[in-house]
C-alpha positions as CSV (number, residue, x, y, z in Angstrom):
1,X,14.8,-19.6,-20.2
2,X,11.1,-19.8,-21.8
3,X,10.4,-18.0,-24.6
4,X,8.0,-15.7,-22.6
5,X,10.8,-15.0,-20.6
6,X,13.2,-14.0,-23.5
7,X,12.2,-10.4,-24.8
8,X,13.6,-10.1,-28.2
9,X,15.4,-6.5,-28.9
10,X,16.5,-4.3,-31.5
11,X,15.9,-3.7,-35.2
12,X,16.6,-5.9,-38.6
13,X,17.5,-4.3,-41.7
14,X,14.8,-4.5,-44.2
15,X,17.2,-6.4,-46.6
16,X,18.1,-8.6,-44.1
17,X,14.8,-10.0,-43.3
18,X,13.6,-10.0,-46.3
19,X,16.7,-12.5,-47.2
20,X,15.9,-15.1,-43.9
21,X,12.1,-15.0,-44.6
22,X,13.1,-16.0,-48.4
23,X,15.5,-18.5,-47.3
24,X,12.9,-20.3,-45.2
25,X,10.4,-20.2,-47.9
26,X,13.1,-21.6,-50.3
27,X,13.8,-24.5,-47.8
28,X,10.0,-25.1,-47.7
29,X,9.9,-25.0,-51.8
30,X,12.5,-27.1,-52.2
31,X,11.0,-29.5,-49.0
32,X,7.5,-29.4,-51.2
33,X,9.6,-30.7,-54.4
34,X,11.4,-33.2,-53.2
35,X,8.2,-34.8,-50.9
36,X,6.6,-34.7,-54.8
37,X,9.3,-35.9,-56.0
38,X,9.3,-39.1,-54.1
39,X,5.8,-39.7,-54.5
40,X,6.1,-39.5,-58.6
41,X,9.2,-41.7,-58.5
42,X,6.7,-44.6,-56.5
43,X,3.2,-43.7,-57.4
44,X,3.3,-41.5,-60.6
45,X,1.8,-38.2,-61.7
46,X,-2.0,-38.9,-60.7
47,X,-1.3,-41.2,-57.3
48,X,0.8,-38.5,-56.8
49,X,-1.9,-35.4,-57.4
50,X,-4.3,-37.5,-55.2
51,X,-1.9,-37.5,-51.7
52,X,-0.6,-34.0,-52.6
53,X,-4.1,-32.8,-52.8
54,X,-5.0,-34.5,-49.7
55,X,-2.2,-33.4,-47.6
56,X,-2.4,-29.9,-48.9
57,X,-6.1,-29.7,-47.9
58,X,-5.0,-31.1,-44.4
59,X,-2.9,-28.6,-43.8
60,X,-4.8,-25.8,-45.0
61,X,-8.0,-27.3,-42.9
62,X,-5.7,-27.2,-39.8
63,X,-4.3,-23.5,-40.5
64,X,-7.6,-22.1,-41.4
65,X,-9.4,-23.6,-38.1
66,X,-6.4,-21.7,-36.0
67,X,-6.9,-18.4,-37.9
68,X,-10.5,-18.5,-37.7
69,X,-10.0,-19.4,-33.8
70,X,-7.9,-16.2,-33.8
71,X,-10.4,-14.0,-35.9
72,X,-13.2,-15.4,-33.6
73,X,-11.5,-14.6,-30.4
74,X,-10.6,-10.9,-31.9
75,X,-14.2,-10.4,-32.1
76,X,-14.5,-10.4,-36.1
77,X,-16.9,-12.4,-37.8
78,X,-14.4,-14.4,-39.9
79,X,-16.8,-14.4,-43.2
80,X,-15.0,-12.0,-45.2
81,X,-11.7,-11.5,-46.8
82,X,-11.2,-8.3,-45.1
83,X,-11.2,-10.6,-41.8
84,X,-9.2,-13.5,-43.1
85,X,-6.4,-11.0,-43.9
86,X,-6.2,-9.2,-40.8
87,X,-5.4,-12.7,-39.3
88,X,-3.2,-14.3,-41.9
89,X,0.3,-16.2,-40.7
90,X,1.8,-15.4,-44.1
91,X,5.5,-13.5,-43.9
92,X,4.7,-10.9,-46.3
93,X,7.7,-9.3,-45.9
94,X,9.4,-11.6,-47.9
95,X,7.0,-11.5,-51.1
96,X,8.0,-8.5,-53.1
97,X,5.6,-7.5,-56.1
98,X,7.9,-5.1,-57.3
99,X,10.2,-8.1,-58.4
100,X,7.6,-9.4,-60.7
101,X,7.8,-13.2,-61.6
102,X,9.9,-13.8,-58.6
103,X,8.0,-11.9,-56.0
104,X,6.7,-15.6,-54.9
105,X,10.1,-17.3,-53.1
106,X,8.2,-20.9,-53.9
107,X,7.9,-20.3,-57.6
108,X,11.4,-18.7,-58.0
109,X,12.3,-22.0,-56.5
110,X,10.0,-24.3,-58.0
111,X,10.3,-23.3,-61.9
112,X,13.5,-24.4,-61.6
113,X,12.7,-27.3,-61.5
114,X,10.5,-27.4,-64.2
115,X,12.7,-28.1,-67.0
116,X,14.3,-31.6,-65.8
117,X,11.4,-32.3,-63.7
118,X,8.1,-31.3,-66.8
119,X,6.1,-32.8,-64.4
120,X,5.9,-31.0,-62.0
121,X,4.3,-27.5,-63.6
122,X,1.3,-29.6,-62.7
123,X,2.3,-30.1,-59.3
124,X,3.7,-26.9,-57.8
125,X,0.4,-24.8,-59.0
126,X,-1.8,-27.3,-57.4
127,X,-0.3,-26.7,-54.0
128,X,-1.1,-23.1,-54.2
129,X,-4.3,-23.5,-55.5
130,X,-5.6,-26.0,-53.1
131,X,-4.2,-24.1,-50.3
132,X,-5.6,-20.8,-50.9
133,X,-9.0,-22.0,-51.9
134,X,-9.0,-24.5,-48.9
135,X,-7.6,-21.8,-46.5
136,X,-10.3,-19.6,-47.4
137,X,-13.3,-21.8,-47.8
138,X,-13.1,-23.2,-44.0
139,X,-12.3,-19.7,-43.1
140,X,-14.7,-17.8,-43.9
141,X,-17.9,-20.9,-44.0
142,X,-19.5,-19.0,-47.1
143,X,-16.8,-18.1,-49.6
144,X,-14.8,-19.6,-52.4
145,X,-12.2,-18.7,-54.6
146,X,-9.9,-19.0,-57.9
147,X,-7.0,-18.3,-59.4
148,X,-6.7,-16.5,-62.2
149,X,-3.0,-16.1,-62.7
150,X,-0.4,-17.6,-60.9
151,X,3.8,-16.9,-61.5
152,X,4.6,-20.1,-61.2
153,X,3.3,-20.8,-64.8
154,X,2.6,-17.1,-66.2
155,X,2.8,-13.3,-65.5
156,X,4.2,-11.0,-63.2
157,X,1.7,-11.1,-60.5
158,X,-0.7,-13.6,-58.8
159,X,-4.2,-12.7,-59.9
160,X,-7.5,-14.3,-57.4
161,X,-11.1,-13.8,-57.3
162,X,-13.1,-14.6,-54.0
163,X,-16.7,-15.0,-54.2
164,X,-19.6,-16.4,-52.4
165,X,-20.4,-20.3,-52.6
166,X,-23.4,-22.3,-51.3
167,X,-21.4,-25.7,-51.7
168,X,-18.9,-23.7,-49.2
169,X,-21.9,-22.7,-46.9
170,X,-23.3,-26.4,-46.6
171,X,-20.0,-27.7,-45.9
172,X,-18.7,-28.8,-49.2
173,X,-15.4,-27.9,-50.4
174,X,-13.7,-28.1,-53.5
175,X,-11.2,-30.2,-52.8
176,X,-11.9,-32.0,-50.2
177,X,-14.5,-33.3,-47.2
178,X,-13.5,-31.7,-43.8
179,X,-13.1,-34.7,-41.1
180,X,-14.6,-33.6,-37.9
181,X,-12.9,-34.9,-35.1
């Protein structure tokens, strides 16, 4: 049986899915660690910065073409954030701000890491931060963006700022050159 042939039926607790979408996030946190991990162990901390900021932009260079691709074929321009988050492949559901400091699954995960592991409060910010400004740079062609606060290291909330960028609009991103294929 395909998967267009299966039709999936009936309803999921909120509780419930909330726990599976944080489980798979927590695998993926703990994948993320262990792949720096590895890296630090052979390369050290700024070998190791260098591929996880190069695999991280890869990825978000790949997710943000499909998005756009999406936004594009949905008719919306794709240069705003208003468009980039009607698109987004992020499970929300399982990101609860009302749980403050843990409302992230990743950073529940990853600061506990943090006290054996010292190094890698430098790491586990870096992927979100290259991500999210990656993500939305190729997205949108014309915008940047920063963050202000993240929980990994501080606060109860993550805290961005989007704004326009010429670098972004003639093709430069911050961290990293887009390989066209």
């Amino acid at each position: 049986m395909s998967k267009a042939d299966y039709k999936i039926e009936g309803t999921v607790p909120r509780e419930l899915l909330v726990s599976e979408v944080r489980k798979a996030a927590r695998q993926f946190a703990m994948q993320f660690f262990h792949f720096s991990k590895v890296l630090y162990d052979q390369f050290g901390l700024e070998k190791t910065k260098d591929i996880v900021r190069q695999t991280v932009f890869e990825l978000a260079v790949d997710r943000s073409d499909q998005l756009r691709e999406k936004a594009l074929a949905q008719g919306l321009k794709a240069d705003s954030v208003k468009d980039f988050m009607s698109v987004i492949d992020l499970p929300f559901t399982g990101w609860i701000p009302e749980w403050g400091e843990d409302h992230c699954p990743y950073a529940e995960v990853w600061r506990t890491y943090f006290d054996k592991y010292p190094w890698f409060r430098e790491i586990a910010p870096f992927y979100c931060d290259v991500i999210d400004t990656t993500t939305i740079e190729n997205f949108s062609k014309c915008l940047s963006h920063r963050i202000t606060q993240n929980v990994i290291l501080e606060g109860t909330c993550c805290k961005r700022e989007y704004f326009e960028s010429d670098k972004v609009k003639r093709g430069e991103y911050t961290y990293g050159k887009k390989e066209e294929n």
